[in-house]
TORRO-190402 format. One record per residue (C-alpha): x, y, z; residue number from 1; chain. Coordinates in steps of 0.001 Angstrom, whole numbers, plus 500000, padded with zeros to 6 digits. Layout:
+--------+--------+--------+-----+------+
!      X !      Y !      Z ! pos ! unit !
+--------+--------+--------+-----+------+
!      X !      Y !      Z ! NUM !    A !
...
+--------+--------+--------+-----+------+
//
This chain:
+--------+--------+--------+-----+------+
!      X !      Y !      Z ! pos ! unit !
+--------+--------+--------+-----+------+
! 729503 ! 586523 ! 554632 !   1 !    A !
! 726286 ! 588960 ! 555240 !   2 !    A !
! 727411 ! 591111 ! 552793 !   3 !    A !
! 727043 ! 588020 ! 549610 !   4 !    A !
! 723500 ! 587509 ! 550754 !   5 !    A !
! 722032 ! 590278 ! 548158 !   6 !    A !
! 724288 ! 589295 ! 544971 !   7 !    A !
! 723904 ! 585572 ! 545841 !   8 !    A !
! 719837 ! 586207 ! 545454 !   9 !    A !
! 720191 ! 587972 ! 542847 !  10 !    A !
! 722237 ! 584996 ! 540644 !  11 !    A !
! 719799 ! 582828 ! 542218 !  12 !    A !
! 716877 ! 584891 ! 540371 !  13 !    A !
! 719112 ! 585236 ! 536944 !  14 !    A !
! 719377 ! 581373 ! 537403 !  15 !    A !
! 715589 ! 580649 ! 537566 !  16 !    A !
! 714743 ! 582874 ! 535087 !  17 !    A !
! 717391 ! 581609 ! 532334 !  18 !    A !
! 716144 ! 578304 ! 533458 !  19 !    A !
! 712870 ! 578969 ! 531396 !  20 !    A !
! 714633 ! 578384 ! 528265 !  21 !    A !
! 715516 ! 574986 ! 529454 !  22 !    A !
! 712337 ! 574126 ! 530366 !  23 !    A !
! 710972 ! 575143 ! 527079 !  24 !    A !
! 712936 ! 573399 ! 525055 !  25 !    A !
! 712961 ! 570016 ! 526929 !  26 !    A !
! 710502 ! 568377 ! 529475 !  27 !    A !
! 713161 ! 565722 ! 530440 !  28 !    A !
! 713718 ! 565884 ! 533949 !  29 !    A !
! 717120 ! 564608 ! 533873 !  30 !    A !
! 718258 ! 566945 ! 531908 !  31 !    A !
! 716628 ! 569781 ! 534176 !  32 !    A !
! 717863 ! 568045 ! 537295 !  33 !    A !
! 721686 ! 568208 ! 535512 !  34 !    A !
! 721207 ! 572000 ! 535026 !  35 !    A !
! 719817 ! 572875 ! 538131 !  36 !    A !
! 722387 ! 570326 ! 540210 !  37 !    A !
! 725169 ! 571699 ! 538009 !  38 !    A !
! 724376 ! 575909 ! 538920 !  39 !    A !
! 723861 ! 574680 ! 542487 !  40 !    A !
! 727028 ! 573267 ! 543187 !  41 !    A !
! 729118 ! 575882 ! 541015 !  42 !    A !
! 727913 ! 578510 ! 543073 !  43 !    A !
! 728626 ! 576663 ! 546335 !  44 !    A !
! 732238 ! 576584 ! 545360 !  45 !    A !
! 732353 ! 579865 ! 544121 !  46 !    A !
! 731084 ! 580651 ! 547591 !  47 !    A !
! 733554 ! 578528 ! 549188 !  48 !    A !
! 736291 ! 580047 ! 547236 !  49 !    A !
! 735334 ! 583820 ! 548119 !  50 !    A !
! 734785 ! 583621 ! 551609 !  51 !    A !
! 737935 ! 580807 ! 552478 !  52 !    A !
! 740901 ! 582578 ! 554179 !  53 !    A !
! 743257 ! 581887 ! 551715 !  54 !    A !
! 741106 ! 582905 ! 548682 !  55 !    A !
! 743422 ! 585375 ! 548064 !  56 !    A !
! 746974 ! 583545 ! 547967 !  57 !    A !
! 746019 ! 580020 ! 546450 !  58 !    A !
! 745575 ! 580203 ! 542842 !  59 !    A !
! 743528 ! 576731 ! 542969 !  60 !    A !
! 740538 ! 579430 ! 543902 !  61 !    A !
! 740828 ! 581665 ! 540889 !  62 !    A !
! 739355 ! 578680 ! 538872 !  63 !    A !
! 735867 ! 578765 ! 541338 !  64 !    A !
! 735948 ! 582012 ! 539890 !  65 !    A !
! 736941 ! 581399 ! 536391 !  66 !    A !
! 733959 ! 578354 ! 535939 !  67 !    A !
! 731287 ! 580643 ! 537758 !  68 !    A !
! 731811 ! 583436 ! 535172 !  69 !    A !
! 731732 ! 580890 ! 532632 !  70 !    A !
! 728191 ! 579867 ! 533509 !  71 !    A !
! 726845 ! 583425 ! 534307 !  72 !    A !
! 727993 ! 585439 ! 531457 !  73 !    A !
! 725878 ! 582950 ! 529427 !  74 !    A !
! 722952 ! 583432 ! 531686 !  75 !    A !
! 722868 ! 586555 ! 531268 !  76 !    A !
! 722508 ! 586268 ! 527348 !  77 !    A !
! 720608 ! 584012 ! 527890 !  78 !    A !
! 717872 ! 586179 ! 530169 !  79 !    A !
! 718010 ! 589330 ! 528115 !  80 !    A !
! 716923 ! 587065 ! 524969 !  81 !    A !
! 714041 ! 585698 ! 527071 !  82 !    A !
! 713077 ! 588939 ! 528702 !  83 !    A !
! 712882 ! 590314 ! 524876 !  84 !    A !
! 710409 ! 588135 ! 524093 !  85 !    A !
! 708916 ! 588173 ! 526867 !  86 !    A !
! 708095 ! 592093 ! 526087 !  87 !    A !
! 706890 ! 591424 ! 522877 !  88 !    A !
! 704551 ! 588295 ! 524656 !  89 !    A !
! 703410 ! 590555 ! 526846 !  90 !    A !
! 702839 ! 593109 ! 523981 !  91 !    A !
! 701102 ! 590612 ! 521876 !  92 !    A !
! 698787 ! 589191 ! 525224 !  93 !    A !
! 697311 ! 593172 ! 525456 !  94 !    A !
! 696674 ! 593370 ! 522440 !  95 !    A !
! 694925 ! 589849 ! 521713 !  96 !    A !
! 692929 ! 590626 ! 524998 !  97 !    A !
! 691560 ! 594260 ! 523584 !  98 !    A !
! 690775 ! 592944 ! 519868 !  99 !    A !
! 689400 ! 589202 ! 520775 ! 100 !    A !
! 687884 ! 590320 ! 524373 ! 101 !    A !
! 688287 ! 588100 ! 527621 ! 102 !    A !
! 688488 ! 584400 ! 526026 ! 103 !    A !
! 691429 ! 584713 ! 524744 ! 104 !    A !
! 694726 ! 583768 ! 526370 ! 105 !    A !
! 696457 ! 586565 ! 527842 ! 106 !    A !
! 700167 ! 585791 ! 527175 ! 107 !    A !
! 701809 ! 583467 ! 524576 ! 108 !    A !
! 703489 ! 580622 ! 525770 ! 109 !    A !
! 707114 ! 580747 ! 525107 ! 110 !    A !
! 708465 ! 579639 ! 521503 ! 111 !    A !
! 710956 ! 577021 ! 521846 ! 112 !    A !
! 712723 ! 578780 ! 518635 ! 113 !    A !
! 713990 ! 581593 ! 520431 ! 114 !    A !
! 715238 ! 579842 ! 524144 ! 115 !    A !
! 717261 ! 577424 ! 521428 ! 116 !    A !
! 718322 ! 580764 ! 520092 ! 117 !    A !
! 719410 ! 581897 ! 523373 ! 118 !    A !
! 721059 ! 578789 ! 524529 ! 119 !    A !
! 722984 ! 579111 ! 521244 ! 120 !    A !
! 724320 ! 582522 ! 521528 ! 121 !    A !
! 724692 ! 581390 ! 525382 ! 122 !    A !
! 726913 ! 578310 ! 524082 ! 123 !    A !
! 729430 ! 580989 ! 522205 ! 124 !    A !
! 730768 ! 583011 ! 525843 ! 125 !    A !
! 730939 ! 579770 ! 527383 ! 126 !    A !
! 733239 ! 577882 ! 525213 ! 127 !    A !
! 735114 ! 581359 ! 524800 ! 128 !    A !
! 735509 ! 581703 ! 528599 ! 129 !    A !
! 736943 ! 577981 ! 528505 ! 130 !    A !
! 738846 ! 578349 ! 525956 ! 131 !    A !
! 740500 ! 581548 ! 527468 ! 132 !    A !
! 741060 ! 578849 ! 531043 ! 133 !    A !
! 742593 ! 576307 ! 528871 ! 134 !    A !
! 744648 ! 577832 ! 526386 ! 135 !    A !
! 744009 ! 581551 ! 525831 ! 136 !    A !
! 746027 ! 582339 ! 528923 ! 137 !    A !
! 749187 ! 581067 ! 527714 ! 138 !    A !
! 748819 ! 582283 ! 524186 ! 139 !    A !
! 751807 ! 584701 ! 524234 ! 140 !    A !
! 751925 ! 587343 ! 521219 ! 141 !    A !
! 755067 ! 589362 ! 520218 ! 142 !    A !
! 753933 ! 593303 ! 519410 ! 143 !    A !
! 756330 ! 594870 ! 517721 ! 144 !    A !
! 756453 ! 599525 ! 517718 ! 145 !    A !
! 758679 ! 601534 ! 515975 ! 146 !    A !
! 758395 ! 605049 ! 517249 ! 147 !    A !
! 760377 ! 607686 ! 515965 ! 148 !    A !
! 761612 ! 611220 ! 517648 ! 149 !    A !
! 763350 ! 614171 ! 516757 ! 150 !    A !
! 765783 ! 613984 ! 519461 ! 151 !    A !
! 767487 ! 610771 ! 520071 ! 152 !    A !
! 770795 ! 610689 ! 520262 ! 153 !    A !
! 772112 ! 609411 ! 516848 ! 154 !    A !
! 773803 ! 606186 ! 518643 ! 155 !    A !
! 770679 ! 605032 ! 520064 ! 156 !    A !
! 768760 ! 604785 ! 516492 ! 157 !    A !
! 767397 ! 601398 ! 516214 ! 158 !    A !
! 767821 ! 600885 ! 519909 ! 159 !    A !
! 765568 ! 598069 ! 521639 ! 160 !    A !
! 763317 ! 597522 ! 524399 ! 161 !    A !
! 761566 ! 595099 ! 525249 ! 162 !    A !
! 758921 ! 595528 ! 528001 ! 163 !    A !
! 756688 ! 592679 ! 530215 ! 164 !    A !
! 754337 ! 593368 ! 532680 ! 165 !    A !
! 752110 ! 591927 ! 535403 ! 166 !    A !
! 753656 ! 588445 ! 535846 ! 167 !    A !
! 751149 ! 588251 ! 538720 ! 168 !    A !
! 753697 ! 584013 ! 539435 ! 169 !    A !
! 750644 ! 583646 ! 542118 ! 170 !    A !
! 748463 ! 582509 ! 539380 ! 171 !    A !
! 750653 ! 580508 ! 537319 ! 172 !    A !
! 750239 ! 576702 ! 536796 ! 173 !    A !
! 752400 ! 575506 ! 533802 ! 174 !    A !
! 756136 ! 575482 ! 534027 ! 175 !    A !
! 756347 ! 574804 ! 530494 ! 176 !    A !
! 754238 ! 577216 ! 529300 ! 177 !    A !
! 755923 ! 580073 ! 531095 ! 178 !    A !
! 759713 ! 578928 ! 530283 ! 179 !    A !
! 758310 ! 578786 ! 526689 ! 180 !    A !
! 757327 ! 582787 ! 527546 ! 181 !    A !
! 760590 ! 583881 ! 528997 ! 182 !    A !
! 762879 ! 582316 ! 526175 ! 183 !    A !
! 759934 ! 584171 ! 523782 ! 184 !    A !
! 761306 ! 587025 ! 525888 ! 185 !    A !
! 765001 ! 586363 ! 525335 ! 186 !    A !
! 764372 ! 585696 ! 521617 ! 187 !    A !
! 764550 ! 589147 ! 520974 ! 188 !    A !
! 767562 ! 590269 ! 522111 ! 189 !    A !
! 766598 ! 593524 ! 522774 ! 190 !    A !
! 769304 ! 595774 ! 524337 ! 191 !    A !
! 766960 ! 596475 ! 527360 ! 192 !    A !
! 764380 ! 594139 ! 528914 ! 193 !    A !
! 761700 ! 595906 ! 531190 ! 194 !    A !
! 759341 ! 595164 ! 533738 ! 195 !    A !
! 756376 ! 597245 ! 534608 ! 196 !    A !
! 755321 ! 595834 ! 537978 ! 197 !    A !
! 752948 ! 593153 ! 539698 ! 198 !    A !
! 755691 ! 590354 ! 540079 ! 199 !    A !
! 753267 ! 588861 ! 542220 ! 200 !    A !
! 749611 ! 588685 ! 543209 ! 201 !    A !
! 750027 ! 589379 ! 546859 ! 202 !    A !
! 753299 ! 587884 ! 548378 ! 203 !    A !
! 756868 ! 587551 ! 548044 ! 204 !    A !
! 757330 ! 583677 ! 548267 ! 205 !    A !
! 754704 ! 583397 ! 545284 ! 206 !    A !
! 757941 ! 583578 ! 543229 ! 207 !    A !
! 759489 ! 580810 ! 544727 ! 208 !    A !
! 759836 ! 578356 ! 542586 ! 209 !    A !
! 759685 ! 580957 ! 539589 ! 210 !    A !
! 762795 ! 583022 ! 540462 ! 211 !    A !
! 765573 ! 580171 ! 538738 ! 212 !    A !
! 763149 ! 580692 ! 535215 ! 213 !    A !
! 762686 ! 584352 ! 535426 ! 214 !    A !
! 766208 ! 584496 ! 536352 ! 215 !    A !
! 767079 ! 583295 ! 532568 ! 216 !    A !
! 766170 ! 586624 ! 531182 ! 217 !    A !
! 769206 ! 588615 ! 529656 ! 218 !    A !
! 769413 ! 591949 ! 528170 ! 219 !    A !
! 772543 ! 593614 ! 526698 ! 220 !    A !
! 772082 ! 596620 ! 528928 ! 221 !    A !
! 770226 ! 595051 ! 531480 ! 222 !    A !
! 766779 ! 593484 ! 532736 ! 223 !    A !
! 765238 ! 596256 ! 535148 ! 224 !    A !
! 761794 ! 596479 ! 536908 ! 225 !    A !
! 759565 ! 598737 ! 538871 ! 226 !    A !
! 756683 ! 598049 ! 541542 ! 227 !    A !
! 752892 ! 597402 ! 540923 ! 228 !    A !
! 750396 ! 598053 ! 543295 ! 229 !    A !
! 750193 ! 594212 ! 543988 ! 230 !    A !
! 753869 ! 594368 ! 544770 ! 231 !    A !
! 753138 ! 595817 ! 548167 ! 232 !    A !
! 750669 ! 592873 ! 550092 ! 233 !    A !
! 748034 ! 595428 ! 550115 ! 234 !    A !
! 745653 ! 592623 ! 549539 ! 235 !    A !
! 746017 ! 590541 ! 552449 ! 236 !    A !
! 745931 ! 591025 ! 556319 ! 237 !    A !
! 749325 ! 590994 ! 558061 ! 238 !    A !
! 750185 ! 590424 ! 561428 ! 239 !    A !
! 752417 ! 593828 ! 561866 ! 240 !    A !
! 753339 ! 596493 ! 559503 ! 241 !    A !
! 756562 ! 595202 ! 560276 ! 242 !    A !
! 755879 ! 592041 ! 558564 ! 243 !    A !
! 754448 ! 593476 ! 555940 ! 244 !    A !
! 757347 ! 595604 ! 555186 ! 245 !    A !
! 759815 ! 592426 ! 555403 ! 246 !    A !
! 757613 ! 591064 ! 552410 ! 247 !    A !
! 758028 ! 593626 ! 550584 ! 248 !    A !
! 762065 ! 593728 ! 551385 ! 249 !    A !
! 762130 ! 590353 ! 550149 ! 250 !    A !
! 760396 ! 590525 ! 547041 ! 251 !    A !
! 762577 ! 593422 ! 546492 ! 252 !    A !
! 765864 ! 591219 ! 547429 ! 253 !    A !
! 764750 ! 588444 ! 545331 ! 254 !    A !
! 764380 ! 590410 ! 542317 ! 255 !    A !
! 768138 ! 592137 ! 542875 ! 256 !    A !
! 768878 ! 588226 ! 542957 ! 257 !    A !
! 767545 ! 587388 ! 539880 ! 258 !    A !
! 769752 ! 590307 ! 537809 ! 259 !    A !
! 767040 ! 592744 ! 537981 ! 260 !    A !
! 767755 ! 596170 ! 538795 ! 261 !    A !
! 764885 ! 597797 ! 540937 ! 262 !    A !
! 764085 ! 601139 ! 539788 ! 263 !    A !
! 762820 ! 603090 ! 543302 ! 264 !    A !
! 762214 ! 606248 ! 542496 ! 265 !    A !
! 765084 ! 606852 ! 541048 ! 266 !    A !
! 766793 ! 606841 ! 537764 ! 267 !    A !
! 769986 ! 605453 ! 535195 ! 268 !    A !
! 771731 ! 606572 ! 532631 ! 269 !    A !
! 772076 ! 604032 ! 529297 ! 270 !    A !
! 775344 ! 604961 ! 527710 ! 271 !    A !
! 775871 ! 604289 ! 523994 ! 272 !    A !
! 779679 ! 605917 ! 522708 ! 273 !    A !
! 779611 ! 608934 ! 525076 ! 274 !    A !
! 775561 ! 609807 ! 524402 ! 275 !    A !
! 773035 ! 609116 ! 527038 ! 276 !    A !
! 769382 ! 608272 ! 527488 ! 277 !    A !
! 767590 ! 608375 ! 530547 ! 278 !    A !
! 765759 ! 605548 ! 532588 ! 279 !    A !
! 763320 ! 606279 ! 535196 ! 280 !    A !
! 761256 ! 604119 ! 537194 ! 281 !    A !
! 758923 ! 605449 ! 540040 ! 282 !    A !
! 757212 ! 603272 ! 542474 ! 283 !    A !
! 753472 ! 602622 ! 541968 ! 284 !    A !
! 750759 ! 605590 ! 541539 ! 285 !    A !
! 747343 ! 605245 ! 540578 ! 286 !    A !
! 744213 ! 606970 ! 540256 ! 287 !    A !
! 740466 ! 605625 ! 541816 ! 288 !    A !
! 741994 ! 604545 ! 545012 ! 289 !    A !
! 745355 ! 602948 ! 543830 ! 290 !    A !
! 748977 ! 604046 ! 545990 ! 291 !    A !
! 750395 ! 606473 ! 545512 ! 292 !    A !
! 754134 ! 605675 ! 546377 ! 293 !    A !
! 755344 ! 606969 ! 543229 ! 294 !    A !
! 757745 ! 609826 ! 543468 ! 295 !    A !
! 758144 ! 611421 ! 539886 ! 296 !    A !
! 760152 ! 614716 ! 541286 ! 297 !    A !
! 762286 ! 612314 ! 543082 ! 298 !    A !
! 762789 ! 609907 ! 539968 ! 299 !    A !
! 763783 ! 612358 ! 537943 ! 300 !    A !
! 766399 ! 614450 ! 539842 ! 301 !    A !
! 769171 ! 613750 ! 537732 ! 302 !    A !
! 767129 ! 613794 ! 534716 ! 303 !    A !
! 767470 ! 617845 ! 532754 ! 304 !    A !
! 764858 ! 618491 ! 529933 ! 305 !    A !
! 767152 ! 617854 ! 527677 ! 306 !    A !
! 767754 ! 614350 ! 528606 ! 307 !    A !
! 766273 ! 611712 ! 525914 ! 308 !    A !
! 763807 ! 610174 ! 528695 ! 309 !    A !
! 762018 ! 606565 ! 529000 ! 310 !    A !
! 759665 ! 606034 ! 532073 ! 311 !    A !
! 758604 ! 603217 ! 534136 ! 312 !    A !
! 754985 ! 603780 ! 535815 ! 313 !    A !
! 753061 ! 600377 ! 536405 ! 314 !    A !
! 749739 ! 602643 ! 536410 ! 315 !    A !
! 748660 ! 604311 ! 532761 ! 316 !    A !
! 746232 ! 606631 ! 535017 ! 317 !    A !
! 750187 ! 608459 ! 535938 ! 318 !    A !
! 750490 ! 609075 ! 532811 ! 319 !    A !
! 747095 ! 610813 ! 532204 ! 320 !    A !
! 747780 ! 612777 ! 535430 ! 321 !    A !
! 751180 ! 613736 ! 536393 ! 322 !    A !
! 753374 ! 612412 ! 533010 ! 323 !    A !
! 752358 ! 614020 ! 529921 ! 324 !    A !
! 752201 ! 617696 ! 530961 ! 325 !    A !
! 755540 ! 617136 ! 533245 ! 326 !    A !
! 757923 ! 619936 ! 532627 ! 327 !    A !
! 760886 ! 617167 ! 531756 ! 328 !    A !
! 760145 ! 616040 ! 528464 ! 329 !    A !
! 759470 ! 612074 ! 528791 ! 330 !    A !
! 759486 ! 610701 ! 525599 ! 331 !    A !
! 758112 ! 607650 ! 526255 ! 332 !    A !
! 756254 ! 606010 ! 529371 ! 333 !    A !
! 755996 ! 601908 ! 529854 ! 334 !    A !
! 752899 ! 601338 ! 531674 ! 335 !    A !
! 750786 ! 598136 ! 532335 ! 336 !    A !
! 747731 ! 597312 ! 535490 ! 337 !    A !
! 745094 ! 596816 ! 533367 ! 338 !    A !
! 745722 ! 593227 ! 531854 ! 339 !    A !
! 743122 ! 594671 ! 528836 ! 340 !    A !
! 740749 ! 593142 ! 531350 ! 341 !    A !
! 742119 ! 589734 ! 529954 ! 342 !    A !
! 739008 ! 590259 ! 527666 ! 343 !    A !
! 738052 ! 592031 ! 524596 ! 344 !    A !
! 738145 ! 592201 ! 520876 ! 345 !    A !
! 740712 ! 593213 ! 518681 ! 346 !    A !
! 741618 ! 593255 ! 515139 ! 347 !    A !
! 744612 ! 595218 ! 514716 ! 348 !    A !
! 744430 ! 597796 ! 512735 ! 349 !    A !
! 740966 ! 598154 ! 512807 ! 350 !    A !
! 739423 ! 597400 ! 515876 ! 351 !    A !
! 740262 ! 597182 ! 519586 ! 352 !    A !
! 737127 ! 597108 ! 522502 ! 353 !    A !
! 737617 ! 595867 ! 526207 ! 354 !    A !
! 735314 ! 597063 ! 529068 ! 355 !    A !
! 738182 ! 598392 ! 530759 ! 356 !    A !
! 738041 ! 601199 ! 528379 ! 357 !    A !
! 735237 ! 602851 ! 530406 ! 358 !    A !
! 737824 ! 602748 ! 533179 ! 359 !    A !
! 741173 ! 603814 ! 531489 ! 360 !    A !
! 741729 ! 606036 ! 529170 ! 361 !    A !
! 744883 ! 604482 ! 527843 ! 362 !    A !
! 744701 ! 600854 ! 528506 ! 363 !    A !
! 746184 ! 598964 ! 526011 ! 364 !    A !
! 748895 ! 599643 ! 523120 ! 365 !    A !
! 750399 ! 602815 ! 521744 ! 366 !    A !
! 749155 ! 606262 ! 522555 ! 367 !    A !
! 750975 ! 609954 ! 522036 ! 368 !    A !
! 749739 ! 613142 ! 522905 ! 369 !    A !
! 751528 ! 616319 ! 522985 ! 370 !    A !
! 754461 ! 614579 ! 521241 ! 371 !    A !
! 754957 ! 611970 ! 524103 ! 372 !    A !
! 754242 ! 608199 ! 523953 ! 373 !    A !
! 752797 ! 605337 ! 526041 ! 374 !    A !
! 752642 ! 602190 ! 525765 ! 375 !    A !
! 750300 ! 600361 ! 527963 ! 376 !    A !
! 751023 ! 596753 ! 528373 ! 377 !    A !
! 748694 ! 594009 ! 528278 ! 378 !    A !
! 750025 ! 591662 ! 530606 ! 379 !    A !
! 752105 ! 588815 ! 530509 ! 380 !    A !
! 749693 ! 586738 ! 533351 ! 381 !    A !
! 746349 ! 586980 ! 534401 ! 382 !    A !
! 744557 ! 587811 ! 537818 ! 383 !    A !
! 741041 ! 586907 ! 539204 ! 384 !    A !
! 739693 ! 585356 ! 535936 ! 385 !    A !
! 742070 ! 582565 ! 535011 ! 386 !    A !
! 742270 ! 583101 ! 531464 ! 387 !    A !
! 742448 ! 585810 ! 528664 ! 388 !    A !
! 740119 ! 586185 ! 525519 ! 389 !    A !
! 740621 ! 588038 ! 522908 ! 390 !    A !
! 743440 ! 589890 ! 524932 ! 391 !    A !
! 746214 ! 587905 ! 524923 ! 392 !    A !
! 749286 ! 588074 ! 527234 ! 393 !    A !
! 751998 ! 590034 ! 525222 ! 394 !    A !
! 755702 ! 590967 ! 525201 ! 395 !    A !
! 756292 ! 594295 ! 523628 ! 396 !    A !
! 759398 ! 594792 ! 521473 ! 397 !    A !
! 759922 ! 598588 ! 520865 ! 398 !    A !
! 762329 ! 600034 ! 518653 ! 399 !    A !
! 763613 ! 603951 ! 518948 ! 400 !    A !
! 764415 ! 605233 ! 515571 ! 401 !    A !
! 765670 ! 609035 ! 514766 ! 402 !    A !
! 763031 ! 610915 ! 512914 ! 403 !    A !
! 764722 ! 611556 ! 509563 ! 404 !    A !
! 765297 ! 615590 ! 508763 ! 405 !    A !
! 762995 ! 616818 ! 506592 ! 406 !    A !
! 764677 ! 617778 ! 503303 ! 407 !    A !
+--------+--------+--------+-----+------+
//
């Protein structure tokens, strides 16, 4: 609990000052006594919700989270339009006090123009963030890649894929909405389906009562999956490592249950009319503190360099340090982790910006160096924030095509 002390005093401060704009804009103290009522008791919950023992496995507490950072990103627009003119009122008080002597009022009193300005801009976040708890989080997108290489076998050409990752079923609260997802899934009929890790937030039984839906999805040559760093129970305290290793079993078991096959290290060979392609999964490895179970020697034992060569690595930061240099040519990694923050802008084709880009290098969408692809997944749920804008949760349809000789 000490350790909130400092960053609760510090909202605290944020809150007072972006309070000024209220106070210059209206004298009514009802509306003053709503604002200041309203921050009070959103930041008690949030408190609540952070420090309760079960923050962590009941999804109910995500929302604390999701409504506090609804109310402080605003704030903080809101206090960096104040504290601009607050410069310049500062600016303008020197000045007035050197040209018109020691009459004259030091500092301007605050225009009610510009905290209406910043509670306007404030007002845009805000019903973005709610937007992105409400709807945005369920707002499933199709991405469709054709990618084309020089050496795939010839019966593979227009082969499919279709790749999901980060369920994260902890945080799910609309049956609807996610059978809607998995029969967006099945829709595509894609001759492989592929999941890239995170089944759940923290514990086996979170899939519970989603195994019979997730169950439903069908690929021609298979649905198979890989683990995610939240795969393990990391996250929460256990009473034994034994106990924590019999979660893990199960959420292994479950997913064997459901159809999946569970890639562990370890690799299988897709056979189309006597050609091959290789598929690899490895167990979770990630840069910045991340495990490092992953096992890419191992994974790729049976796999020669002349093996046609798709890879499934839950962490893009694998990619950037053990996959694209490896001596077995991988043709094509499936990655996810990042979620795109659940946040960002993007206009495709022209645009794409998430602060998780200062953290990952590759952390959403296509990338190829050295000849190699990855495709980093958005996400198909959401974690910590309970919502997504701008970055919506995606299912990737991929299609391998045979790079046409050149005449």
């Amino acid at each position: 609990m000490l350790r909130w002390i400092i960053p609760v005093l510090i909202y605290i401060l944020i809150d007072i000052y972006a309070f000024q704009a209220i106070k210059t804009i209206s004298k009514n103290p009802v509306i003053q006594g709503v604002y200041v009522l309203s921050s009070a008791v959103i930041l008690v919950v949030f408190i609540y919700a952070i420090t309760s023992a079960d923050a962590r496995t009941n999804p109910n507490m995500m929302y604390a989270f999701g409504f506090f950072i609804a109310v402080f990103v605003p704030k903080l627009i809101i206090i960096i339009t104040l504290f601009g003119e607050d410069i310049v009122r500062l600016l303008v008080g020197v000045f007035n006090k050197i040209s018109a002597g020691s009459n004259t009022s030091f500092i301007p009193s605050r225009r009610a123009f510009v905290s209406t300005l910043a509670l306007g801009m404030a007002a845009i976040p805000f019903a973005g963030l709610l937007y992105g708890m409400i709807k945005g989080k369920y707002n499933y997108k199709v991405l469709q890649y054709t990618l084309e290489f020089d050496d795939l076998p010839s019966n593979f050409d227009g082969y499919t894929l279709t790749q999901i990752s980060d369920i994260h079923s902890g945080s799910f609260d609309n049956p609807e909405k996610v059978k809607y997802a998995v029969d967006l899934v099945n829709k595509q009929q894609s001759d492989l389906i592929l999941f890239t890790g995170d089944l759940v937030n923290n514990v086996a039984q979170e899939m519970n009562s989603w195994k019979e839906t997730f169950a439903r999805l069908k690929a021609k040559d298979g649905v198979y999956s890989v683990l995610g760093n939240h795969d393990y129970g990391d996250y929460v305290s256990w009473e034994s490592t034994e106990k924590k290793q019999e979660n893990l079993n199960a959420l292994i078991a479950l997913q064997k249950d459901m159809g999946w096959d569970v890639l562990l290290n370890e690799s299988r060979t897709i056979t189309r009319e006597q050609q091959n392609i290789k598929l690899v999964g490895v167990e979770n490895w990630g840069e910045g503190g991340f495990k490092k179970a992953g096992d890419l020697e191992k994974a790729c034992a049976d796999v020669s360099a002349k093996d046609f060569t798709i890879l499934m690595s839950h962490d893009p930061s694998h990619w950037q340090s053990k996959v694209k240099n490896h001596p077995k040519n991988i043709h094509l990694t499936l990655s996810g982790h990042t979620h795109g923050m659940q946040f960002g802008i993007e206009i495709p084709g022209w645009f794409k910006w998430s602060p998780v880009q200062y953290r990952y290098q590759n952390w959403a969408g296509i990338y190829k160096e050295f000849g190699r692809y990855i495709n980093v997944n958005r996400g198909f749920g959401y974690l910590g924030y309970p919502g997504r804008v701008g970055i919506w949760p995606e299912v990737t349809v991929i299609t391998l095509k045979k790079k046409p000789k050149s005449a």
